[in-house]
C-alpha positions as a Markdown table, in Angstrom:
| # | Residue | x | y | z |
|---|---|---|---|---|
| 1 | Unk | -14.0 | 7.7 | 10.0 |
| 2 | Unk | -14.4 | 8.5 | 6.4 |
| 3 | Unk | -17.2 | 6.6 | 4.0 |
| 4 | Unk | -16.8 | 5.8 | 0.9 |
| 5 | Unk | -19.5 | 4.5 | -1.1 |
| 6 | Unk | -19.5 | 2.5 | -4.9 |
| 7 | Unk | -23.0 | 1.5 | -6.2 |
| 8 | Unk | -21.6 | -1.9 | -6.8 |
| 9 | Unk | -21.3 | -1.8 | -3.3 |
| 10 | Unk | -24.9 | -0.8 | -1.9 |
| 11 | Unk | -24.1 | 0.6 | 0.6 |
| 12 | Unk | -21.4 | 3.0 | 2.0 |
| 13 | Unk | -18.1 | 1.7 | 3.6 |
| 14 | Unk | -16.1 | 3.3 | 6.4 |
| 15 | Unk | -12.5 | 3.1 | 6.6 |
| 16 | Unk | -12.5 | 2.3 | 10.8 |
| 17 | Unk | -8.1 | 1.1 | 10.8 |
| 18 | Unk | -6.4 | 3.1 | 10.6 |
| 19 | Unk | -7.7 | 5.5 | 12.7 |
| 20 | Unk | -6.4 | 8.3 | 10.0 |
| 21 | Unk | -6.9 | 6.0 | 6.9 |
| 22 | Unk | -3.6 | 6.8 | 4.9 |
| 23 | Unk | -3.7 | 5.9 | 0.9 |
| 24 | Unk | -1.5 | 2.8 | 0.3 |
| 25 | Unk | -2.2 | 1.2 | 3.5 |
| 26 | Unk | -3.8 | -1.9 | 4.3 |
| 27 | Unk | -7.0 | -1.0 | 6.0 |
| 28 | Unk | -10.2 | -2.2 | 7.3 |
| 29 | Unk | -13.2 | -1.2 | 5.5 |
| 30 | Unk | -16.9 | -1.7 | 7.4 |
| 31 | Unk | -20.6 | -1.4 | 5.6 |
| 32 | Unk | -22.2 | 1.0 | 7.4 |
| 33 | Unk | -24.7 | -0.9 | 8.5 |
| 34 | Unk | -21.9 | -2.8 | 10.4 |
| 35 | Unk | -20.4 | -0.5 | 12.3 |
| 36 | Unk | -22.6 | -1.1 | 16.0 |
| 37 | Unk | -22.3 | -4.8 | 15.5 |
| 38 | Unk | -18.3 | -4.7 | 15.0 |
| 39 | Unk | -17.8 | -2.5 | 17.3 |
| 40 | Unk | -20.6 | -4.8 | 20.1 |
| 41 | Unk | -18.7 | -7.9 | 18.9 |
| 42 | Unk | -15.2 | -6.0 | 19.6 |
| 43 | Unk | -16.7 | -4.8 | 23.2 |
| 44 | Unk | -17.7 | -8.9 | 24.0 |
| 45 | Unk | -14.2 | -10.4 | 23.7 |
| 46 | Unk | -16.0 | -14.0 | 23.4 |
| 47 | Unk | -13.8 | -16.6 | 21.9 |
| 48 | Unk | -15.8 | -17.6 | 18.5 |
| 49 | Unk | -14.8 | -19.6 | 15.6 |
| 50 | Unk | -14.8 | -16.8 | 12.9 |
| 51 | Unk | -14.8 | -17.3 | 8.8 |
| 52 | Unk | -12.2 | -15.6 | 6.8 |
| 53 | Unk | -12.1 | -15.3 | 3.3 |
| 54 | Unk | -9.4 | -14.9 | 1.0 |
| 55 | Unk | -10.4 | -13.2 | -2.4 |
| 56 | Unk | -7.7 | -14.5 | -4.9 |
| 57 | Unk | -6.7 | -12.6 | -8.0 |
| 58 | Unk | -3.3 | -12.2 | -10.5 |
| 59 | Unk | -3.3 | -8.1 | -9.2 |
| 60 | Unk | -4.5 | -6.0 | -6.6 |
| 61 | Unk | -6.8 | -2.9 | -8.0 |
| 62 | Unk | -6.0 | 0.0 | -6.7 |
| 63 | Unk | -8.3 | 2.4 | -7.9 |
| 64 | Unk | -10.7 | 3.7 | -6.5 |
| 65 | Unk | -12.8 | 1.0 | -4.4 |
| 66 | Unk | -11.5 | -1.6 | -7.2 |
| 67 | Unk | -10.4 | -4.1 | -4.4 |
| 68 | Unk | -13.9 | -4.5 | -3.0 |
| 69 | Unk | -16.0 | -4.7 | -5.9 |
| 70 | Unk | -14.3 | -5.8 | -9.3 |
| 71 | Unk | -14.2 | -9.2 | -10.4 |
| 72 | Unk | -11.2 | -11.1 | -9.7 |
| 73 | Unk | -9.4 | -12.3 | -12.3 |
| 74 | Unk | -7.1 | -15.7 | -12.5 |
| 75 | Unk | -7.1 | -18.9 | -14.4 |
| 76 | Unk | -7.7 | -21.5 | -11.4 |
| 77 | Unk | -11.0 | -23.6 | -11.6 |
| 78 | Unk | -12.3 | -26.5 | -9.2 |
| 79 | Unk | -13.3 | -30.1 | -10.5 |
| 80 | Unk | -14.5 | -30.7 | -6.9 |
| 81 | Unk | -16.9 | -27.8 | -5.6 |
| 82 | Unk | -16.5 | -26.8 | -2.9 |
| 83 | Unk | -13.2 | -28.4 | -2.5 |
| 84 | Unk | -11.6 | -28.7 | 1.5 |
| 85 | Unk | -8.0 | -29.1 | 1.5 |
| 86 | Unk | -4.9 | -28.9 | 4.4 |
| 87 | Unk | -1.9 | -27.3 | 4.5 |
| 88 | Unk | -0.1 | -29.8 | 6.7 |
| 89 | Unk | 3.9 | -28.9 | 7.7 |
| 90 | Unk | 4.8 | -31.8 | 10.3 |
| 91 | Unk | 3.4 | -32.8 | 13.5 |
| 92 | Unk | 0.4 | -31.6 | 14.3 |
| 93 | Unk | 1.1 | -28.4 | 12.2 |
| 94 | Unk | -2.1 | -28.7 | 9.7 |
| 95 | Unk | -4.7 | -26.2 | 8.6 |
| 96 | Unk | -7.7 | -26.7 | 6.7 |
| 97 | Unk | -9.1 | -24.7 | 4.0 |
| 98 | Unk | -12.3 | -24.0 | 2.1 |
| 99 | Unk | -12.2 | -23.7 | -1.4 |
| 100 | Unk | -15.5 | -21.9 | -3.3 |
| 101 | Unk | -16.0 | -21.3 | -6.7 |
| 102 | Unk | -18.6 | -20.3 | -9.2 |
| 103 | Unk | -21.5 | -22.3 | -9.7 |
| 104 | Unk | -21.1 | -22.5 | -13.4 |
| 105 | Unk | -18.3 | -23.2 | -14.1 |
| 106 | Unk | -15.9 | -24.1 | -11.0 |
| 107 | Unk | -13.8 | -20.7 | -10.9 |
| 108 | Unk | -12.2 | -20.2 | -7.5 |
| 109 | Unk | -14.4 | -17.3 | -5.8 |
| 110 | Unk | -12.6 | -17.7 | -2.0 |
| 111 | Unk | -10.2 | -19.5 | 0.1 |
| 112 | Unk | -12.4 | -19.4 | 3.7 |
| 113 | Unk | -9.9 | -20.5 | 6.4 |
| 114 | Unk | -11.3 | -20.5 | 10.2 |
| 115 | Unk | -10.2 | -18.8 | 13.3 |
| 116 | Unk | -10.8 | -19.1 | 17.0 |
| 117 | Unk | -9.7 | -15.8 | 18.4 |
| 118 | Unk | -12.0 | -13.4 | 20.9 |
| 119 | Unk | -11.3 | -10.1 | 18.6 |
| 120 | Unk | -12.4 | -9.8 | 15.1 |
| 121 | Unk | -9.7 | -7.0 | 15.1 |
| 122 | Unk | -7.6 | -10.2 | 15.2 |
| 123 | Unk | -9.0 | -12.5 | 13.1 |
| 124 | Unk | -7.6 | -10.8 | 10.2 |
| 125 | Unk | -4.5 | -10.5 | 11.4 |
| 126 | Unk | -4.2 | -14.5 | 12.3 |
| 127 | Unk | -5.4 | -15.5 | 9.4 |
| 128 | Unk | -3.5 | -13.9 | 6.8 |
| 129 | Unk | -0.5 | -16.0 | 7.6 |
| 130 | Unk | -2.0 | -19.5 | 6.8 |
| 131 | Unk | -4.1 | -17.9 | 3.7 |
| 132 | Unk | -0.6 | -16.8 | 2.2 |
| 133 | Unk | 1.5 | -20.2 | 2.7 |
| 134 | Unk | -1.0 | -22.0 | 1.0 |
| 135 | Unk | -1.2 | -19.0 | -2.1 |
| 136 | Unk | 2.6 | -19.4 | -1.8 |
| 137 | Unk | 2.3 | -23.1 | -2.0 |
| 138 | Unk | -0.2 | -23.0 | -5.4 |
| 139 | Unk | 2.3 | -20.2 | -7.0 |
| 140 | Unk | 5.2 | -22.9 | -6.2 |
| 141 | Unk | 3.0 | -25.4 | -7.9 |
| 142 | Unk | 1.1 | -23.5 | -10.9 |
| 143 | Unk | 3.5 | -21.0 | -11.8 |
| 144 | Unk | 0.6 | -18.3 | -11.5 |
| 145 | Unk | 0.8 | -15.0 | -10.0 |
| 146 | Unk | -1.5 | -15.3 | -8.0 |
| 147 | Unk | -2.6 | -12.2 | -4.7 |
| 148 | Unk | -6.0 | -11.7 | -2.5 |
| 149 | Unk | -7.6 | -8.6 | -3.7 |
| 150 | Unk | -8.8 | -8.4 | -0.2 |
| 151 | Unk | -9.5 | -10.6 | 2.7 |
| 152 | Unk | -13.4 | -11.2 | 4.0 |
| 153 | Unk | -14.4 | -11.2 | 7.3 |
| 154 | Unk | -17.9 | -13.2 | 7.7 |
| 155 | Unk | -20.4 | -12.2 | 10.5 |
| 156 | Unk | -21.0 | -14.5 | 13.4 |
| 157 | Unk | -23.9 | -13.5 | 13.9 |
| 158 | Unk | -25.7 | -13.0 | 10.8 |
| 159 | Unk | -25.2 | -13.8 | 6.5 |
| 160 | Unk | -23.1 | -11.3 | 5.0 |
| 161 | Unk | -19.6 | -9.8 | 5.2 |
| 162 | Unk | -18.6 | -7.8 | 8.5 |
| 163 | Unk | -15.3 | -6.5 | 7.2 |
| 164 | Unk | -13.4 | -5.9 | 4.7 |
| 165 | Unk | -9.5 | -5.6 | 5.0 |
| 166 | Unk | -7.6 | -4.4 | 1.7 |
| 167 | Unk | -5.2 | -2.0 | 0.6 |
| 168 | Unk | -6.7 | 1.8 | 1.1 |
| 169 | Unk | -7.5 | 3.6 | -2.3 |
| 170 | Unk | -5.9 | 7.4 | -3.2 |
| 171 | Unk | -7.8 | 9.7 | -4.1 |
| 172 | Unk | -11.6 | 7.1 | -4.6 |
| 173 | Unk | -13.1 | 10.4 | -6.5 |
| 174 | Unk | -11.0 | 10.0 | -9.4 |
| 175 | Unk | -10.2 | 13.2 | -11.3 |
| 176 | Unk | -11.8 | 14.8 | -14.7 |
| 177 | Unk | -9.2 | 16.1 | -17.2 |
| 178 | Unk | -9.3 | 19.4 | -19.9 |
| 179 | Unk | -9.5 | 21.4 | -21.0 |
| 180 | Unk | -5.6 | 21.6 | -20.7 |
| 181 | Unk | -2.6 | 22.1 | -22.2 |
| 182 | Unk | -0.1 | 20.5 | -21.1 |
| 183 | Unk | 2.5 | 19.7 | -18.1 |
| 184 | Unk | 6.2 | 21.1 | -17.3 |
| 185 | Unk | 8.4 | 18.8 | -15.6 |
| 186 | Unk | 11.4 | 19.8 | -14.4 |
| 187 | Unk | 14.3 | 17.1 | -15.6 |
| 188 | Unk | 15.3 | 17.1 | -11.4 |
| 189 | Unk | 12.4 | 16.1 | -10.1 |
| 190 | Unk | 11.6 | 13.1 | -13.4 |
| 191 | Unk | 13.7 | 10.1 | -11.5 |
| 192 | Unk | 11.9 | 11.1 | -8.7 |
| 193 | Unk | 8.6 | 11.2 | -10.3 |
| 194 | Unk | 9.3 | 7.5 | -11.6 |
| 195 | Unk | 10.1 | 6.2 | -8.5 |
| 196 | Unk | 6.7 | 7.6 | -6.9 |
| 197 | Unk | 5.0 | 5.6 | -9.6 |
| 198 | Unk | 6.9 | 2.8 | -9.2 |
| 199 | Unk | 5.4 | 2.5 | -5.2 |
| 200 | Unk | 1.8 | 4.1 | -5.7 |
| 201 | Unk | 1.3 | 1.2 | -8.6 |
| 202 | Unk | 3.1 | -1.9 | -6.0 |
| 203 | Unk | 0.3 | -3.5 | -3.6 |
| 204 | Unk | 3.1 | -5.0 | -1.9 |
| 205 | Unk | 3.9 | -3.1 | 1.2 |
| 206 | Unk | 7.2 | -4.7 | 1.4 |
| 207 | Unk | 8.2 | -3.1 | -2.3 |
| 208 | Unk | 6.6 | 0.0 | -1.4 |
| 209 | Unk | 8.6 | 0.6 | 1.6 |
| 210 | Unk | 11.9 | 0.2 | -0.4 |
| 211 | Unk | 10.6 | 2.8 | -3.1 |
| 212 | Unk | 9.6 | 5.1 | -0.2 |
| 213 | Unk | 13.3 | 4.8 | 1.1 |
| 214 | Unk | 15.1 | 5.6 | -2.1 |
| 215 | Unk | 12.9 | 8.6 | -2.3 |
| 216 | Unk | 13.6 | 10.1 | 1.0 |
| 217 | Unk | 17.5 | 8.9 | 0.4 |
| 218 | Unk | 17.4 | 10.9 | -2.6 |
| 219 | Unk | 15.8 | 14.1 | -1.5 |
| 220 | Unk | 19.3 | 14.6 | 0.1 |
| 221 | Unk | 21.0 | 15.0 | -3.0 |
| 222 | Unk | 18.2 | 17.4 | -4.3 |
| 223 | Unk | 19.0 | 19.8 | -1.5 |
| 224 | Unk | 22.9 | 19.6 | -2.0 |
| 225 | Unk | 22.0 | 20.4 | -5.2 |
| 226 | Unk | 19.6 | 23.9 | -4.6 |
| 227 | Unk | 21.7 | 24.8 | -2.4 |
| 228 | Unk | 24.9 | 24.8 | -4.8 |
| 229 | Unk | 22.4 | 26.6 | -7.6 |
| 230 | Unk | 21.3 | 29.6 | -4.8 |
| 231 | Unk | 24.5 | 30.2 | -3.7 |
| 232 | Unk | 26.0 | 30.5 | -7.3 |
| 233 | Unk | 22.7 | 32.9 | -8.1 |
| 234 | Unk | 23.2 | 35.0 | -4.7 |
| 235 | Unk | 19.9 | 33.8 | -3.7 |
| 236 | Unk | 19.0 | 34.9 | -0.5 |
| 237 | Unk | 16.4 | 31.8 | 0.3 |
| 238 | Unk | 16.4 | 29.5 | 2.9 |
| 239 | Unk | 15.7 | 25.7 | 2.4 |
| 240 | Unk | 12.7 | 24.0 | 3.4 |
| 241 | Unk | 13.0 | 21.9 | 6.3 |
| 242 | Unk | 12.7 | 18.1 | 6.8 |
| 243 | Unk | 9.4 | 17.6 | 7.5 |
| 244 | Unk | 7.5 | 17.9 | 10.5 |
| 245 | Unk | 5.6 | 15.2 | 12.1 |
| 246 | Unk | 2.8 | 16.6 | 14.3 |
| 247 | Unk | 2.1 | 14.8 | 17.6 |
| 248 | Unk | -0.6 | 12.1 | 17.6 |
| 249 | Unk | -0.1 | 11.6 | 13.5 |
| 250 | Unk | 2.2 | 8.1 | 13.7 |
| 251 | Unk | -0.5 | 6.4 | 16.4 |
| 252 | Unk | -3.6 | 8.0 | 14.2 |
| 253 | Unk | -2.1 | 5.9 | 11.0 |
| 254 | Unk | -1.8 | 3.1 | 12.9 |
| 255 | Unk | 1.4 | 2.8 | 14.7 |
| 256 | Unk | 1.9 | 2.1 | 18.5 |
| 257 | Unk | 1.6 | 5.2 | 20.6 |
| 258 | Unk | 5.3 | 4.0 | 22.3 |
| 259 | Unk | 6.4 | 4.0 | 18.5 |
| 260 | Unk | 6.0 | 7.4 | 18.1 |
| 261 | Unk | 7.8 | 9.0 | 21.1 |
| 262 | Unk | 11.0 | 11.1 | 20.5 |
| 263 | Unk | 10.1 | 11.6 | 16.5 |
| 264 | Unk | 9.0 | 15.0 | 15.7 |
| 265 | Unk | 10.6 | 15.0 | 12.1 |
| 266 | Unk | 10.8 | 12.6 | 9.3 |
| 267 | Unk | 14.4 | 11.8 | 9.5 |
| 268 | Unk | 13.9 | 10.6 | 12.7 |
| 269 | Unk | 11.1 | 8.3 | 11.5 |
| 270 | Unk | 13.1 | 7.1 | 8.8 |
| 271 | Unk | 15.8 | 6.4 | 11.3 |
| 272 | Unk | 13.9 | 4.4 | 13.5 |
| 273 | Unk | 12.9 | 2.4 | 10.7 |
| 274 | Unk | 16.2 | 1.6 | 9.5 |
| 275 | Unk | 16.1 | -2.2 | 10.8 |
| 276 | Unk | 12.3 | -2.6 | 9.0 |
| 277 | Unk | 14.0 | -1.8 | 6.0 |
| 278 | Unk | 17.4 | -3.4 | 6.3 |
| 279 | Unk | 14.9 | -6.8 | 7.5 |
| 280 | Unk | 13.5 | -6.2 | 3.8 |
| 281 | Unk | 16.2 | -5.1 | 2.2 |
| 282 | Unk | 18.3 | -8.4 | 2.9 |
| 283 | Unk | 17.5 | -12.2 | 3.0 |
| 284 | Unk | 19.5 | -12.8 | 6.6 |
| 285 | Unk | 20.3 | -10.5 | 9.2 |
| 286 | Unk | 22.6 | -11.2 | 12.1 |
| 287 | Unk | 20.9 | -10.9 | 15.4 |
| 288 | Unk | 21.5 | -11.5 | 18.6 |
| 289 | Unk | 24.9 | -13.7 | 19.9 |
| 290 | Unk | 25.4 | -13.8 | 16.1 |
| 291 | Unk | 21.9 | -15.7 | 15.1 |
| 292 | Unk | 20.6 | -15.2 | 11.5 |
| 293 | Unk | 17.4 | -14.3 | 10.8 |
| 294 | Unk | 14.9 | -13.0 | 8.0 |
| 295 | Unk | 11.3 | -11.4 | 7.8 |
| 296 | Unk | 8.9 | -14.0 | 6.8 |
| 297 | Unk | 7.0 | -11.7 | 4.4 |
| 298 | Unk | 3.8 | -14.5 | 4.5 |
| 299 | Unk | 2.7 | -13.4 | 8.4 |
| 300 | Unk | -0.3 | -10.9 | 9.0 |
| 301 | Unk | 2.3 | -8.8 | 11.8 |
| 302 | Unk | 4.7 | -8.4 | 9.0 |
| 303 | Unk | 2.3 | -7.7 | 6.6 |
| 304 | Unk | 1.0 | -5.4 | 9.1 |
| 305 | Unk | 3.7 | -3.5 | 10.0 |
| 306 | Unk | 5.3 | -3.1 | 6.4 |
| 307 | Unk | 2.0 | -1.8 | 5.3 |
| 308 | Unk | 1.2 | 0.7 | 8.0 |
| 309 | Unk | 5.3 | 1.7 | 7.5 |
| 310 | Unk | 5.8 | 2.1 | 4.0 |
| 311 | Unk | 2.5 | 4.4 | 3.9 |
| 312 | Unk | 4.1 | 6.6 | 6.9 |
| 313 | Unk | 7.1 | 6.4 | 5.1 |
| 314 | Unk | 5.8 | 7.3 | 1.4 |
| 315 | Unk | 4.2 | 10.4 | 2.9 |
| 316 | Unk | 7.0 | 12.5 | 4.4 |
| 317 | Unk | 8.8 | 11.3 | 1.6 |
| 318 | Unk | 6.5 | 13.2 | -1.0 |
| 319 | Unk | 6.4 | 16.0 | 1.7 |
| 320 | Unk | 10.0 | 16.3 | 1.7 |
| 321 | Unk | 10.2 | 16.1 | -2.2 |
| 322 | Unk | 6.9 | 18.5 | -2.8 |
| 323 | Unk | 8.6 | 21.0 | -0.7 |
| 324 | Unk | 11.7 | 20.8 | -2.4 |
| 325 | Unk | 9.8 | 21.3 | -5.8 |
| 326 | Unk | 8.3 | 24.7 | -4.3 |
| 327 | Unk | 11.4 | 26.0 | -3.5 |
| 328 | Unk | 12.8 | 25.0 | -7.0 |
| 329 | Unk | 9.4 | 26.9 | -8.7 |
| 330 | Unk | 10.0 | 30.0 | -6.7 |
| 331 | Unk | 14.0 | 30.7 | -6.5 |
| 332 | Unk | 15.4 | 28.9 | -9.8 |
| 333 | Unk | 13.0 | 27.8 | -12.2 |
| 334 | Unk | 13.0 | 30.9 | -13.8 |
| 335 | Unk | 16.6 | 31.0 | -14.7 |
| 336 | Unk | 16.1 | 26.8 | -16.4 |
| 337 | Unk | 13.6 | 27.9 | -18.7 |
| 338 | Unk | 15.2 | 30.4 | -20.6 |
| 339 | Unk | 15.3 | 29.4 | -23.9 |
| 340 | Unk | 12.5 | 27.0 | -23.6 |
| 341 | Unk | 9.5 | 27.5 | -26.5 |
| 342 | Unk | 5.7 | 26.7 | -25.2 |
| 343 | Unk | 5.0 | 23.4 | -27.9 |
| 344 | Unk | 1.7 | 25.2 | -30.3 |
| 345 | Unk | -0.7 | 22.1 | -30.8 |
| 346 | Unk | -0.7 | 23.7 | -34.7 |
| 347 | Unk | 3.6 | 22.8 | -34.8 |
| 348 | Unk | 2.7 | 18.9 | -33.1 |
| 349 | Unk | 4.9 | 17.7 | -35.7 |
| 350 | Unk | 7.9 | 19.0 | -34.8 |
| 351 | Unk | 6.9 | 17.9 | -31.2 |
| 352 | Unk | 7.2 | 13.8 | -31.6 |
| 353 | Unk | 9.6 | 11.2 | -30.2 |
| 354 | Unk | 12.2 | 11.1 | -33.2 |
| 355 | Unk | 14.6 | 8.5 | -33.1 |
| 356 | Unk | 17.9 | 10.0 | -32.4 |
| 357 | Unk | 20.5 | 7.6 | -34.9 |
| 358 | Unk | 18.2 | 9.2 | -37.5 |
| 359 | Unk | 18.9 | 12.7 | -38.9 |
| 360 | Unk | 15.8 | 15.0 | -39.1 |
C-alpha cells in the first residue's frame, strides 16, 4: 500500500485500490490517519446514508498528486449558495443534489450527492453515475468542458474526507533534468512515442484504452519489420517475446480473479478484451437475438472497468514496445546511424527547424 504524501495535503495518502496501484488508473487514495476507520467501516456492512462529493473542474491534473490538492478551475458560479437541485428523468426517477461554492464569491466548490449503500467501497462506485448525468446535463446546457478532478468520500462518523477516488499519478517524485545533452530517437519508434503521449496526457479511461490498443496493434508491424532488417543483416538474434503476465498481476490491479484465468501473456489479455474495446470503439453493438446495444460511458462499473483495463492494457503495451526498442539498440541501431553527426551546441544554428519551401 504505497503513501504518498504533498504538504498541501498534511498528511500522507495511501493508494489502498488497487491492490497494486497502476499509474493511469482510477484509484482510491486514503489519509493515513483513515486507514483503521475505512477499513472498521468496510468490516460493519451497516446500511448508512453516505456523502459524496464531486470536485468539478475543465481538466483532470495528472501530475503528481495534482488531482487532490490544486485548485479547480472552471467558470460556473452560484447566485443561490448552497444551491439543491434534481436530476429528475420520469417516474419516480429523481436525484437530488448539493451544490457548494465559495463563500466569496459563489464559485462551485462540489456537487455532494447521497447514497445509501452498506460499503463505502461502493459508494463511489454508485455514485459516479448520477454525478456524471447531471455534469453531462450542465455541458449540454453551458457548452463548458466541464470533468471532476476527483470524487470525495465524506466520513460518517466524523468531519473530514474518508476517501479519495481519482486517477493514480506516474511517477509523484517528478524528475530533475541536466546536465544533458540531448536525446536520440529512432524515426521507428516516433509514431509510437506520440501515441504514448496521446494516452498518458487523456484522463479519460475510455480514450486511453483505444490509444493502448493501437499501440499493442502496432507493435506487430514493428516486429515484421526487425525481423526483415536481421534477416537481410544475417543476424543471428532472436525476438523478444510477447510479454509475460505473471500470475496474481491482473487481480492485484484490480481485475476479478475469474478474469485472469487462462492469460499468461499479453495477447491473450488483449484478446479477451476485444468486446471492451469494440463496446468503445462503436456507438451500437449487436448482441444477443440481434439486440443493439452501447456502453453508457456516464456509469461508475463502466468507468470502472475501462479505467482498471486501459491501465492493464497500456502496460504490456509499453512492455511489448520497450522490448522491441532493446532489441532494435542492440542488433541494428548501429548500422542506422552511420552517417549521423552528434549536433555541437557551438553549430545550434545549423541545428533549427528551417522551413523546407525555402532554400538555405
Amino acid at each position: 500500500m504505497p503513501e504518498m504524501e504533498d504538504e498541501r495535503l498534511g498528511a500522507p495518502v495511501a493508494a489502498v485500490f488497487p491492490r497494486n496501484p497502476t499509474p493511469g488508473a482510477l484509484g482510491v487514495m486514503v489519509p493515513e490517519n483513515r486507514i483503521a476507520e475505512l477499513n472498521e467501516l468496510e468490516q460493519e456492512r451497516q446500511s448508512r446514508v453516505w456523502e459524496v462529493r464531486g470536485i468539478v473542474s475543465d481538466h483532470i491534473p495528472l501530475s503528481g498528486l495534482g488531482a487532490l490538492v490544486r485548485q479547480p478551475r472552471h467558470r460556473l458560479f452560484l447566485a443561490e449558495n448552497p444551491l439543491t437541485i434534481y436530476l429528475h428523468r420520469g417516474g419516480r426517477n429523481a436525484v437530488y443534489f448539493d451544490l457548494v461554492g465559495d463563500s466569496a464569491d459563489g464559485k462551485l466548490e462540489y456537487i455532494a450527492v447521497q447514497v445509501k449503500t452498506a460499503l463505502p467501497s461502493n459508494a463511489f462506485l454508485l455514485a459516479r453515475e448520477p454525478l456524471n448525468r447531471l455534469l453531462d446535463v450542465f455541458v449540454h446546457a453551458f457548452k463548458m468542458p466541464l470533468v471532476y478532478q476527483r470524487l470525495d468520500l465524506m466520513s460518517p462518523r466524523a468531519s473530514g474526507i474518508l476517501a479519495h477516488e481519482a486517477v493514480l499519478p506516474p511517477n509523484p517524485n517528478g524528475v530533475r533534468l541536466g546536465p544533458l545533452g540531448g536525446f536520440h530517437q529512432a524515426e521507428l519508434f516516433a509514431t509510437y512515442d506520440a501515441i504514448i503521449r496521446e494516452a498518458l496526457t487523456n484522463p479519460s479511461p475510455f480514450y486511453q484504452l483505444l490509444c493502448a490498443w493501437r499501440l499493442y496493434d502496432g507493435t506487430s508491424w514493428i516486429r515484421k519489420y526487425l525481423r526483415r532488417e536481421v534477416k537481410k543483416r544475417n543476424i543471428d538474434a532472436q525476438l523478444p517475446k510477447d510479454p509475460r503476465i505473471e500470475p496474481g498481476d491482473l487481480e492485484a490491479m484490480g481485475f476479478p480473479a475469474q478474469f485472469a484465468v487462462g492469460i499468461d501473456r499479453a495477447t491473450e489479455l488483449f484478446a479477451k478484451l476485444t468486446d471492451t474495446r469494440n463496446a468503445v470503439a462503436h456507438f451500437l453493438l449487436k448482441g444477443e437475438e440481434g439486440r443493439e446495444g452501447h456502453v453508457y460511458l456516464a456509469t461508475g462499473a463502466a468507468f470502472q472497468h475501462y479505467s482498471i483495463s486501459a491501465a492493464a492494457m497500456l502496460r504490456y503495451a509499453r512492455q511489448a514496445l520497450e522490448d522491441l526498442r532493446a532489441f532494435y539498440r542492440e542488433h541494428l541501431e548501429a548500422y542506422f546511424m552511420v552517417g549521423s553527426v552528434l549536433p555541437m551546441i557551438a553549430c545550434r544554428d545549423e541545428f533549427m527547424v528551417f522551413d523546407p519551401t525555402e532554400r538555405r
